[in-house]
N, C-alpha and C positions, 0 to 999 in steps of 0.2 A: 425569481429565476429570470436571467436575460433572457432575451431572442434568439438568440445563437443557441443558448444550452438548451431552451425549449424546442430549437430546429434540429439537434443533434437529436436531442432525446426520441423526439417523434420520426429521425431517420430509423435510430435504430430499434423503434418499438415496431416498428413495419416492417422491419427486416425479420424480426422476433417474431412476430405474426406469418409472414410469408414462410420461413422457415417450418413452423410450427403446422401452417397450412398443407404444406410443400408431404411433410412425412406423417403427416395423419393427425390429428389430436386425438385422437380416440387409442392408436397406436404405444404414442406416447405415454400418455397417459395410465392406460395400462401395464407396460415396461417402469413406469416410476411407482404403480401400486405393489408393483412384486418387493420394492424394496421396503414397502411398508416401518415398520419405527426403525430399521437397521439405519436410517438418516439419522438418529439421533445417534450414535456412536461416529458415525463418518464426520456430522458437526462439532462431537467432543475430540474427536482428533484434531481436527485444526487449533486448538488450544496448544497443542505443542510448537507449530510455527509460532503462532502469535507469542508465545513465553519468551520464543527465542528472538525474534524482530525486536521486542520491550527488552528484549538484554542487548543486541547492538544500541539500543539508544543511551541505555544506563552506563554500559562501558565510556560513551565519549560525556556523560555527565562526570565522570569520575575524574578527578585531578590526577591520583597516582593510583594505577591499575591493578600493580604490583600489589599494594597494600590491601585496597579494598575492593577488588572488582566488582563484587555483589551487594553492595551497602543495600539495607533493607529499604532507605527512604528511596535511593534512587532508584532501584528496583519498584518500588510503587509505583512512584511517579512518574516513571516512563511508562508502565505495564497501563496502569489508567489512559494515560496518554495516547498510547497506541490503539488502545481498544474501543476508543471514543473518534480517534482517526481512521478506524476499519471502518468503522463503523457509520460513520458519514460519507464515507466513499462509496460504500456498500445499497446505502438505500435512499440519500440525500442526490437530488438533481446540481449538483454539485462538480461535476466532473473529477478530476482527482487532484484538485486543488485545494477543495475544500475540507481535506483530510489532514492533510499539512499543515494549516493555518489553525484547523483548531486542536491541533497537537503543541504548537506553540502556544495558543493561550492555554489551555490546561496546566503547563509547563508553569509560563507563566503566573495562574493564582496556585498553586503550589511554593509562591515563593522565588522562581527562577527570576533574575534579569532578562528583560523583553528582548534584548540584543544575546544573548547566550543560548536563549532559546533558542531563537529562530537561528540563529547558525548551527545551534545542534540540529534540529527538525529537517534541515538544509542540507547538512552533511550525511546524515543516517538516509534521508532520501533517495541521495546521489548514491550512495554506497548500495543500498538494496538494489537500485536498478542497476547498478556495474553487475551486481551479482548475481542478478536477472538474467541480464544477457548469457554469462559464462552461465550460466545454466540452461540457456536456450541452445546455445553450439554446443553444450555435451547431448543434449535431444538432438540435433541436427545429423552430429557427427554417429550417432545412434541410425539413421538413413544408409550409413555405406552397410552395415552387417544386414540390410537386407537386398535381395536379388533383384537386378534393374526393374523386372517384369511385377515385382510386389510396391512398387517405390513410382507412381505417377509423376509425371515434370508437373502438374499442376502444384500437388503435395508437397515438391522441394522449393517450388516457386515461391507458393504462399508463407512455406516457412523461413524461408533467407532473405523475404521483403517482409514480414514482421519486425524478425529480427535486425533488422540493418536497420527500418527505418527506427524501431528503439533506440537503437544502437547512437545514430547520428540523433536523436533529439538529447541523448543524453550526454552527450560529447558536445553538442552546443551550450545545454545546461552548463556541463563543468566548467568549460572555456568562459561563458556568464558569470562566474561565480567569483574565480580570478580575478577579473577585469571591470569588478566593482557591480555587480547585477542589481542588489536594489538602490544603490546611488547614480546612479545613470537611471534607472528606471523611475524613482521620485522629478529625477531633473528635467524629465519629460511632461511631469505633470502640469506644469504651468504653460505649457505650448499646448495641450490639448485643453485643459479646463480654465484657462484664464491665467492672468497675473494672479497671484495670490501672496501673502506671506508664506511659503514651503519650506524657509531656511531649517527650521529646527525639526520639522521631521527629513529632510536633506542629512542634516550632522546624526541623526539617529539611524538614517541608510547607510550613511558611510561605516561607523560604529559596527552595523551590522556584517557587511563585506567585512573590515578587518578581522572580526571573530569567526567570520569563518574561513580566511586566509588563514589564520592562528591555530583553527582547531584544524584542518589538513596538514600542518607540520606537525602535531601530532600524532609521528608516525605509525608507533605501538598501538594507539587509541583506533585510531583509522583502519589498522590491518585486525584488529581483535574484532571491530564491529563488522565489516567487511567477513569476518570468516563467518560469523555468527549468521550474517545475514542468508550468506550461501548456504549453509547447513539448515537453515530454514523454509529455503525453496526445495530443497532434496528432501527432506523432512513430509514437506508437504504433498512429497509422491504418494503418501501413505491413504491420505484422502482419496484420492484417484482408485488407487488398489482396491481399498475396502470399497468403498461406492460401487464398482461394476461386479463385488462379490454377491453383493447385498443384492446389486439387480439381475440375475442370473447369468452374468455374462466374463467370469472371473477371466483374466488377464497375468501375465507373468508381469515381476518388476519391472523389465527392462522398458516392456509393453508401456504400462502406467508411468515411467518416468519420459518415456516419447511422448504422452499423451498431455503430461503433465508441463512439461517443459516447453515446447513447441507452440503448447494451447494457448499456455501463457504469452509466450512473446507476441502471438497474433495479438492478445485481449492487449498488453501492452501498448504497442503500437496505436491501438483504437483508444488509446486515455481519454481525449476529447468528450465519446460518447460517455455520457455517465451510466458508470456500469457496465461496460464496454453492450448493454444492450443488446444482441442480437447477431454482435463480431464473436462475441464468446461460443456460441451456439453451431454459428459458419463455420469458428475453426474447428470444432471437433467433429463435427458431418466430413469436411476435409481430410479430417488424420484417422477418420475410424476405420474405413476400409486397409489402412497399415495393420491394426490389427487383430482385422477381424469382427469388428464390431456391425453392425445393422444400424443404420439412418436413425430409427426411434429409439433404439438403447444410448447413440451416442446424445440424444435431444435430452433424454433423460438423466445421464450424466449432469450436461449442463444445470439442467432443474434442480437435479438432486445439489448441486454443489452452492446454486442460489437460494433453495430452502437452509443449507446450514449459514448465508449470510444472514436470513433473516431471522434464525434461531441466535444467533448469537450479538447482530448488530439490533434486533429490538431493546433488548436489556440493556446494550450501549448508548443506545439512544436514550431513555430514561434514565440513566447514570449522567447521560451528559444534562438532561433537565433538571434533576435533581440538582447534580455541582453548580451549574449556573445561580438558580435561583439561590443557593447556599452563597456562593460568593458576592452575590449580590445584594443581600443580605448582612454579609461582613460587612461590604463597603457602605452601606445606609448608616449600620449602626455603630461603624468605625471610622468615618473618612480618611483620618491619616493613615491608618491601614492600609489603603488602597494604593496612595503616594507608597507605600516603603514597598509593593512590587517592584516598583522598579529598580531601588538598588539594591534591596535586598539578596544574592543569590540563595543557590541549592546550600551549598556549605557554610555559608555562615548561619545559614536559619537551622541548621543539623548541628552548628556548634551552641547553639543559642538554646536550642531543645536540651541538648548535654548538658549544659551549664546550671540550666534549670532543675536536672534532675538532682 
């Protein structure tokens, strides 16, 4: 872990503590016993977001959409993909970089090209967070149907600088992407680390920007994963709902999609802290009095929602141990194997399986 991630981390484990401090632990605690095993049903719900995130991914693996939007293999392999990238975001000190990257190698020893991936992993990125935000301004815009006196400035404050600073991190992303982001960012490498030979990882940066210039004029591809991605944050109102049923604090939809939306774009915004840490926790102390909730039921929320990361990102975590060592193991006992990742794609190696059969 760097310094920095170790500095973030331990800002927002103090915040998690003082929070934690602030509304009782004993409180707490108590409001998250009420929910007793009902966590496990609010954790097998977020299975349906995560199906639907691994289908925006699958849709931009697919050449013609029309034909086979659901191919069984790329449906796999993004569905592992993603669930190995939750899953490291989720419990790895890792900020939320390290979710991404190893969605791309996964992709990768599946067979993908190293430069297809990562311009998939890149795009389906960019697109969840666009659809992040339009989900954060339908929670926002959720603020005018209630009455000035129910609606604190702090509570609209916190939410329109969440959301805006997402908003501009990811508008610079995009703008990056364009404008060549990891060939401009390798050609920096020899000004910080020394002269070096970088040429050929350079021509594999560049490579990488053109496929994903390539795959955003893919416009069909781009709007199919884009819907997906949004109907997977709405989706995931569902989580919210059941969670405060279960802790005796039941809520109407509209309730849970303001809480659910708004929360988000706060934890958003905090990407840096791994795990937004302790941002997650502030935002929803912030939104509970909108409606109606108590200081300890809304801490408890937050618990309840990082118990179903850890019910779901442990077994991800051991799926990604197991693949590693598995691929690792290919490559010992095959070395040219490991050479043909890279030109190998998704399609030819699904025509090559066909062939065979």
């Amino acid at each position: 872990m760097s310094r920095v991630a170790l500095a973030l981390l331990s800002v927002g484990a103090a915040l998690f503590i003082a929070l934690l401090a602030w509304q009782g632990i004993g409180p707490v605690t108590k409001a998250l016993a009420v929910a007793g095993w009902g966590l496990i049903p609010v954790a097998a719900v977020h299975i349906a977001p995560l199906l639907l995130d691994s289908a925006a991914i699958s849709v931009l693996l697919n050449r013609n959409v029309s034909e086979y939007p659901w191919h069984p293999v790329y449906s796999r392999d993004a569905l592992l993909a993603r669930w190995s990238g939750e899953s490291v975001n989720s419990l790895l000190p890792a900020g939320q970089l390290g979710g991404p990257i190893m969605m791309v190698r996964q992709l990768a020893q599946h067979g993908m090209r190293m430069r297809d991936a990562a311009a998939t992993i890149t795009v389906s990125t960019t697109l969840q967070a666009v659809a992040q935000i339009l989900f954060a301004l339908c929670g926002i815009l959720l603020f005018g149907a209630y009455e000035a006196n129910r609606t604190p400035v702090n509570l609209r404050l916190a939410a329109w600088i969440g959301t805006c600073v997402l908003a501009g991190l990811i508008a610079l992303f995009f703008i990056a992407q364009h404008r060549g982001l990891f060939g401009r960012a390798l050609r920096m490498v020899p000004k910080i680390f020394g002269q070096r030979d970088w040429e050929a990882l350079a021509v594999r940066a560049d490579a990488i920007d053109e496929a994903v210039r390539a795959l955003y004029r893919e416009h069909r591809k781009v709007a199919a994963s884009f819907v997906l991605s949004f109907i997977a944050w709405v989706i995931g109102t569902l989580e919210v709902w059941l969670a405060l049923r279960f802790l005796g604090h039941p809520v109407g939809w509209v309730d849970a999609l303001l809480l659910e939306s708004v929360g988000q774009a706060i934890r958003g915004a905090a990407f840096a802290i791994p795990g937004s840490l302790g941002v997650q926790e502030g935002g929803y102390l912030l939104l509970a009095p909108l409606v109606g909730l108590p200081g300890e039921t809304a801490l408890a929320l937050s618990l309840a929602k990082r118990a179903r990361e850890i019910l779901l990102a442990l077994p991800g975590l051991f799926y990604l141990h197991v693949s590693e060592r598995s691929w690792h193991r290919r490559r010992h006992a095959n070395p040219p194997m490991v050479e043909a990742l890279e030109p190998v794609s998704v399609v030819s190696a699904v025509e090559k399986s066909d062939n065979a059969d």
